[in-house]
C-alpha positions, -999 to 999 in steps of 0.1 A, spaced: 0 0 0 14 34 -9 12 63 15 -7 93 -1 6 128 1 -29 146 9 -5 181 2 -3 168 -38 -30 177 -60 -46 144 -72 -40 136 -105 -54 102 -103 -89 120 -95 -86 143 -122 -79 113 -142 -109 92 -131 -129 118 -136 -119 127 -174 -129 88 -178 -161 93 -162 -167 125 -183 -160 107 -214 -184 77 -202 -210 104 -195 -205 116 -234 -197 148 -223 -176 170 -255 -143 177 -252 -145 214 -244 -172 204 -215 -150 179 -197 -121 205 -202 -139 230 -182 -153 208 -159 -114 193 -151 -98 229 -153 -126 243 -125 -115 208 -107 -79 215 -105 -81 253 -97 -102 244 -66 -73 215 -57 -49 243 -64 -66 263 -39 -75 236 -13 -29 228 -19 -20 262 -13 -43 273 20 -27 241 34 -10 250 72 20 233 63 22 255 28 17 286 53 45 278 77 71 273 45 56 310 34 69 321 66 
């Protein structure tokens, strides 16, 4: 079993969710937006992290 780094955006998601986008028959430019508004909230949730802070200083 491999540790996850819950401080790493997860790709794997974004992944799984492009496959579940394409099952659903969404277009290309719909799943685009959909996984860009994904990754800018992991983005967000990755750098309000406490640990991110602290090596702000």
């Amino acid at each position: 079993m491999v540790a996850e780094n819950k401080c790493e955006p997860d790709h794997n998601g974004i992944e799984n969710m492009n496959a579940e986008f394409i099952h659903m028959k969404l277009s290309q430019g719909d799943r685009l937006k959909r996984l860009n508004a994904i990754a800018i909230r992991q983005m967000q949730v990755f750098t309000a992290a406490p640990a991110i802070r602290q090596l702000k200083g």
